[in-house]
C-alpha positions as CSV (number, residue, x, y, z in Angstrom):
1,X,-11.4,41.4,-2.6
2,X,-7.9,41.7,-2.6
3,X,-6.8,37.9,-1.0
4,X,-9.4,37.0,-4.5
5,X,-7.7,38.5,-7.1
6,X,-4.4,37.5,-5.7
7,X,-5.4,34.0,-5.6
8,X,-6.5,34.5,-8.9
9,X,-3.5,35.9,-10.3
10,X,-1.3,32.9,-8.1
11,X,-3.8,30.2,-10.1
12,X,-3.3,32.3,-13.5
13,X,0.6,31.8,-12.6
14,X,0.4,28.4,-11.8
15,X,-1.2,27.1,-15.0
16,X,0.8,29.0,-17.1
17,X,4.1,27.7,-15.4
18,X,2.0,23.9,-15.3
19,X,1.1,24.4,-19.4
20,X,5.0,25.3,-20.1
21,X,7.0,22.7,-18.3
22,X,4.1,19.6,-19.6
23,X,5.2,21.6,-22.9
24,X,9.0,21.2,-22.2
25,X,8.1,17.9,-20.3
26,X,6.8,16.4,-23.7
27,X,9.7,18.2,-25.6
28,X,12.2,16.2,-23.7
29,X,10.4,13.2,-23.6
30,X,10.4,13.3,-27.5
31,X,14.3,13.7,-27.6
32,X,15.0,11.5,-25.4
33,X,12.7,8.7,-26.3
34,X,14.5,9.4,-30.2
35,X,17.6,9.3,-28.8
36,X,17.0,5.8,-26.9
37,X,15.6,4.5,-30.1
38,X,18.9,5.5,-31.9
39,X,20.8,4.2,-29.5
40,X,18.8,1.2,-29.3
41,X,19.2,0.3,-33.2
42,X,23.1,1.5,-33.1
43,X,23.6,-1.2,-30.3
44,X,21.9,-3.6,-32.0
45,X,23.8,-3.1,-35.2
46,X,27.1,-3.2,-33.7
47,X,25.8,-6.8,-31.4
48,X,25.4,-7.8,-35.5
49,X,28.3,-6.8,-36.9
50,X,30.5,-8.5,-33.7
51,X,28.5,-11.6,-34.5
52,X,29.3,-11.4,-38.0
53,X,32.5,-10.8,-37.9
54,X,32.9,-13.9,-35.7
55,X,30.8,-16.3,-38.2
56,X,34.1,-17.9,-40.0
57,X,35.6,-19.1,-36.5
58,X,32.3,-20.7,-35.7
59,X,32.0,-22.0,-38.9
60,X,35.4,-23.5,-39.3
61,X,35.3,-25.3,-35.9
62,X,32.2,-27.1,-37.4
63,X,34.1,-28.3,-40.4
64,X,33.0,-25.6,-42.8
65,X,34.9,-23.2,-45.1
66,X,33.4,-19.8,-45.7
67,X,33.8,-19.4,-49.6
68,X,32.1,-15.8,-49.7
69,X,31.2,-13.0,-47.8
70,X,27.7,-11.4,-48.0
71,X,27.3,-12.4,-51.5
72,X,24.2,-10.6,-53.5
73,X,21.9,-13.0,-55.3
74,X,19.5,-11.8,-57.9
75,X,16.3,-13.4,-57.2
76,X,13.1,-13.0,-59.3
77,X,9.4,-13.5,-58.7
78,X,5.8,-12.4,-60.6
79,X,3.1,-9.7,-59.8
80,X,0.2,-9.6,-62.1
81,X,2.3,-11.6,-64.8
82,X,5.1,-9.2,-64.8
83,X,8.7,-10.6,-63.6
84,X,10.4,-8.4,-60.3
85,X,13.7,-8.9,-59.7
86,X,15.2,-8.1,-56.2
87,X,18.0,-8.8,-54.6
88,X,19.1,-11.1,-51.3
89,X,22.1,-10.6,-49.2
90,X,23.0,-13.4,-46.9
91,X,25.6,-13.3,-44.6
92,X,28.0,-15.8,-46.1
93,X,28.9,-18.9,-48.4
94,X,30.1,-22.2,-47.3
95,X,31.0,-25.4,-47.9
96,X,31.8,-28.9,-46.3
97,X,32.6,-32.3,-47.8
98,X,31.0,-30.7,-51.7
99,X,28.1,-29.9,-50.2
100,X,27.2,-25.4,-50.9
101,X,25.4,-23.8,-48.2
102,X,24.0,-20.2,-47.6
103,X,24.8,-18.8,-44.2
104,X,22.5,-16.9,-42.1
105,X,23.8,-15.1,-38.6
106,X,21.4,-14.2,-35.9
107,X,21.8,-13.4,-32.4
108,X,19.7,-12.8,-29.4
109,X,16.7,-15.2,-28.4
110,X,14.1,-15.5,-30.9
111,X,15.9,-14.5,-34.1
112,X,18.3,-17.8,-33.2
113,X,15.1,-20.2,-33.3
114,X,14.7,-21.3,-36.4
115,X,10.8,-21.6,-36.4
116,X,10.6,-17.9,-35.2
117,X,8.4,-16.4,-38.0
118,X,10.6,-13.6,-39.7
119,X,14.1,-16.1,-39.2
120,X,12.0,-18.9,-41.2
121,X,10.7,-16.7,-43.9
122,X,14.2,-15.6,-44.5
123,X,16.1,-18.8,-44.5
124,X,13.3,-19.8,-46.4
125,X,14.1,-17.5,-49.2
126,X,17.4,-18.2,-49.2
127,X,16.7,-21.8,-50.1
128,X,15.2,-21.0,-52.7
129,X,17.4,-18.5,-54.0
130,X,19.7,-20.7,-56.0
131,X,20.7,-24.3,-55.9
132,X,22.2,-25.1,-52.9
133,X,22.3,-27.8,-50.4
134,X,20.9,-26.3,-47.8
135,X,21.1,-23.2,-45.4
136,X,23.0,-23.4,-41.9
137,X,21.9,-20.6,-39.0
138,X,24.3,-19.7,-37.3
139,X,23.8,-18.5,-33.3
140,X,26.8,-16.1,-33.1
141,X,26.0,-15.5,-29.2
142,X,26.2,-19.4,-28.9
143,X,28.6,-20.2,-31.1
144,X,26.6,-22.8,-32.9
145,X,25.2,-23.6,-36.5
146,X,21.9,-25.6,-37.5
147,X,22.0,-27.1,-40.7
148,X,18.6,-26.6,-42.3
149,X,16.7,-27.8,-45.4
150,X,12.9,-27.5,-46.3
151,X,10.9,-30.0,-47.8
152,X,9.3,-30.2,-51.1
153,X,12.1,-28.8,-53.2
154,X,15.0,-30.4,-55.3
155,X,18.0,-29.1,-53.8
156,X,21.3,-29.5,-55.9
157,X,22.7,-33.2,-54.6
158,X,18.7,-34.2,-55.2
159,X,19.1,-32.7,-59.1
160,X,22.6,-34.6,-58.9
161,X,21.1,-38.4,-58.1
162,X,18.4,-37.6,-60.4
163,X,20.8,-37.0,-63.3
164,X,22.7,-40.2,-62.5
165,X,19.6,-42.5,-62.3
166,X,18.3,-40.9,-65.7
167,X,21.6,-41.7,-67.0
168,X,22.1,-45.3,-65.5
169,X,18.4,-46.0,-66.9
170,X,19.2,-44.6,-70.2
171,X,22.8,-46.6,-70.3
172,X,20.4,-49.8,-69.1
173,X,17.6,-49.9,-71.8
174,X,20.4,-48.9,-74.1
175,X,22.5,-51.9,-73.3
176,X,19.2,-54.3,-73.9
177,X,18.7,-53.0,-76.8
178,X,21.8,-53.4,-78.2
179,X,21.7,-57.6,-76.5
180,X,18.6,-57.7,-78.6
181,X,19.8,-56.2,-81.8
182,X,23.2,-58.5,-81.9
């Protein structure tokens, strides 16, 4: 009777201690899998703010000059017929040979590409953001730049020919008029 409450009490013991330290086990987990995370994210940030930081080096040995820094352009768009404005933030201005770009900086593998998903929705808005000539992604890790436009949309040297063409025709039909009113 005695060896079976003492193996009852050892058992008793034994899941107690067991319950506590999966308690503390889980406890530590928790804290240390936040802490990773934070670490993570902090790492991350500072890999970004290297690469940025290195974006007017990268951009000036392509022929570039950076004419802003992390410029912030208001941007509008409509939700059940009322107008939201928001802003964008892209990493930089430039401009080579007249022609106004928007910069975007990525690093790593996939954020580089610029048919990854989230990097193509986000140079995607910044074409559209304001007349420009185009967007250029730069690959800090690399050290190179992709020059990038999307289909379907005037950009500003597009508006530009258009104007002159108007204005030739317009000059054109008034100069036969005028042969056939002399």
């Amino acid at each position: 009777m005695v060896s079976l409450n003492l193996n009852n009490m050892i058992s008793t013991k034994l899941l107690w201690v067991a319950g506590i330290g999966s308690i503390l086990g889980a406890f530590l987990f928790h804290r240390a899998s936040g802490w990773w995370e934070r670490r993570r994210v902090y790492r991350r940030r500072q890999h970004g703010l290297r690469a940025e930081a290195k974006v007017t080096k990268i951009l000036k040995r392509y022929g570039y000059k950076v004419r802003g820094i992390q410029p912030s352009l208001s941007m509008a768009m409509v939700i059940d017929h009322r107008k939201v404005s928001y802003q964008v933030r892209p990493d930089a201005v430039a401009k080579k040979k007249g022609l106004w770009y928007l910069v975007e900086v990525k690093t790593g593998r996939t954020a580089t590409n610029p048919v990854f998903t989230e990097t193509r929705r986000q140079l995607l808005e910044y074409y559209y953001s304001m007349p420009i000539d185009g967007v250029l992604l730069v690959n800090a890790d690399a050290g190179t730049v992709h020059s990038i436009r999307f289909s379907g949309r005037n950009t500003k040297s597009h508006q530009h020919w258009c104007r002159l063409f108007f204005f030739f025709l317009l000059g054109a039909i008034t100069g036969i008029a005028a042969v056939y009113v002399i």
